[in-house]
N, C-alpha and C positions, 0 to 999 in steps of 0.2 A: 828730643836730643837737639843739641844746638849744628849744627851746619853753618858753617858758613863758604861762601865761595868765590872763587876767582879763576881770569882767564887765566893761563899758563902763557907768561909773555919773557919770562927770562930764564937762561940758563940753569940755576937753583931750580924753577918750575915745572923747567924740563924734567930734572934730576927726578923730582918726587914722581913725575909720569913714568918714567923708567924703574925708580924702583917698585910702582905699583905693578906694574907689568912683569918683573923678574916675582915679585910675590903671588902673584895668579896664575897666569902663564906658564911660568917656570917650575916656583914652587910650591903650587897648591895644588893645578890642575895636572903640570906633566907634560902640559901641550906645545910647550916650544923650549928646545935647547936652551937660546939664548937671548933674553931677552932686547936685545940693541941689534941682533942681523935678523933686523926685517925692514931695511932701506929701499927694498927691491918690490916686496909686496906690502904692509901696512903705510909704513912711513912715506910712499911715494907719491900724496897729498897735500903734505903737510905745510909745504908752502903756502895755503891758502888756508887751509884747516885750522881750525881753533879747538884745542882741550880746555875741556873748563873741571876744574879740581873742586875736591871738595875737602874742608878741612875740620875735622875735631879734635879740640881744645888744642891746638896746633899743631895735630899731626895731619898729613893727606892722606885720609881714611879712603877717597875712593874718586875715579875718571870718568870721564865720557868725552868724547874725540865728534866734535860739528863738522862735516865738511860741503860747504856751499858749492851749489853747482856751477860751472865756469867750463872755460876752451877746455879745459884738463879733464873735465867729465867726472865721475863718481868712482868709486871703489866698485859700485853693483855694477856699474856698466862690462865688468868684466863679465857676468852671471846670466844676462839680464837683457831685453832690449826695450829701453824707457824710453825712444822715443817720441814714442804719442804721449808720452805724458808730458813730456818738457813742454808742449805747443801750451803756451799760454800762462803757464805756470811757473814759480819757482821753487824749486825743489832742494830741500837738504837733505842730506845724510847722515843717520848717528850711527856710532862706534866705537868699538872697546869700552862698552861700561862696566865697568869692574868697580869691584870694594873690598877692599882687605879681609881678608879669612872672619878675623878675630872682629870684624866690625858688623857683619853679617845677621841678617834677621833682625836691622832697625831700620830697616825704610829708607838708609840711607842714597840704596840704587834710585830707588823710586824719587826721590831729594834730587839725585842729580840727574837724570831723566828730564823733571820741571822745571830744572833751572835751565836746560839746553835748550827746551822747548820755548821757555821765555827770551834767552838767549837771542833764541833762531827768527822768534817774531820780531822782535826789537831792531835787532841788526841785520836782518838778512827778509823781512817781510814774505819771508817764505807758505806758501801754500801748501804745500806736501812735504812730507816727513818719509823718508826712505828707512830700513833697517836690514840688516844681514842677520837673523837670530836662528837659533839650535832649534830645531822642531823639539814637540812633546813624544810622549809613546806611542801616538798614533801615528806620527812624522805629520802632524799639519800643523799650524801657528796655534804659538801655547795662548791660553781661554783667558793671561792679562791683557796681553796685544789685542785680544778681537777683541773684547770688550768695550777698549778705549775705540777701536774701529780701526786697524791697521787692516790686510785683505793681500793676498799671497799673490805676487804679481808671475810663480812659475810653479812646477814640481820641486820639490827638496832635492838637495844635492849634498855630493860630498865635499867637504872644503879642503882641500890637503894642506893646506899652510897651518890647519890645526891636528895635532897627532892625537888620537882618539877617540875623537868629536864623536857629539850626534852629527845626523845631517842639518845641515841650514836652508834657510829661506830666505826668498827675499821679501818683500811687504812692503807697501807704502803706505801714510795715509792722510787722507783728503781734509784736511786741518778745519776748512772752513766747513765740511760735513761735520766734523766732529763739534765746533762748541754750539753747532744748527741743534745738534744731536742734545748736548747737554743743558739746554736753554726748552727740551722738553717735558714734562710728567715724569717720563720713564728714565729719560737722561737724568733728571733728580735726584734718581735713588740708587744711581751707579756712584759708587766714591767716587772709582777712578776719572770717570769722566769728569766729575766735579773737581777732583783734586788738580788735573791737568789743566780744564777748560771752562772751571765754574768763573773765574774770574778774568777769564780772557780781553774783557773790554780794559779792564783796570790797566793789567800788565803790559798790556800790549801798546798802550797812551803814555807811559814811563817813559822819561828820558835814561835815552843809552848812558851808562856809565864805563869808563874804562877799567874800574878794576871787578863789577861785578858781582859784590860779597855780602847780597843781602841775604839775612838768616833764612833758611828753608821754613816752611810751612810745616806742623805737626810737630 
């Protein structure tokens, strides 16, 4: 499937993030009333935060929300105490990956996942990869995250800004272990870690582009 992508940098851009969010949020999952009052807890990033959209055959089939770490600190830091991680490192944060109901089961998430991860080396030289995700049935991080190498930085908890949820986690993970990892025998024969990290020297030597919208991979 063709993807293509871009940063979310105008009003219109905004528009299609919001209405992805009334379509998952609101009305797929259930989990939030409305999807524009959350000024108070999501959106209160956003000033530094970059969404980067994904588009097929010109609709915004699906999101993902970067946000670099700065004076403002992270969304986890509410969860979390990353302290010891920041000494030395720089750290991003992803969030709200979502994809339209009807878009669902094409690898689209996983599309815009790599493009944030490209994203985040390019622009933001970032070392570590933070996430807030839904435990599995056992409540510990679901077996795609560990695999790429993300690693549960607390106990699972409940999130109340989502109504019905599983519990959540927080995770990070150690960017320059992972393409050490995938530059192995055994890393070889992981997709994911090849999908994410097999080409990390290439992407990451790219010049930044302002709008972002090179076709996804697969």
């Amino acid at each position: 499937m063709n993807v293509t992508f871009k940063v979310a940098r105008t009003e219109a851009d905004m528009a299609d993030v919001l209405r992805l969010r009334d379509a998952v949020y609101v009305g797929d999952q259930g989990r939030l009333a409305d999807a524009a009052d959350t000024a108070a807890t999501f959106d209160r990033f956003d000033a530094h935060a970059e969404y980067i959209l994904g588009y097929v055959e010109g609709q915004a089939a699906g999101t993902v929300k970067v946000v670099p770490d700065s004076a403002a600190g992270l969304p986890c830091d509410d969860t979390v105490d990353i302290s010891a991680l920041r000494v030395g490192n720089r750290l991003v944060e992803f969030g709200h990956l979502m994809t339209l109901p009807s878009m669902r089961h094409r690898e689209i998430g996983m599309a815009l996942m790599r493009e944030a991860v490209i994203h985040s080396a390019r622009k933001h030289d970032m070392t570590h990869i933070l996430g807030d995700f839904f435990v599995d049935d056992s409540e510990g991080l679901r077996g795609f995250y560990k695999e790429i190498g993300f690693f549960a930085l607390h106990e699972p908890y409940e999130d109340t800004r989502f109504k019905g949820s599983p519990l959540s986690l927080v995770a990070a993970l150690d960017v320059t272990e992972a393409v050490s990892r995938a530059r192995t025998p055994e890393g070889r024969k992981s997709r994911l870690l090849q999908y994410f990290f097999g080409d990390y020297d290439s992407y990451v030597s790219e010049e930044v582009t302002d709008a972002d919208t090179a076709p996804a991979a697969g």
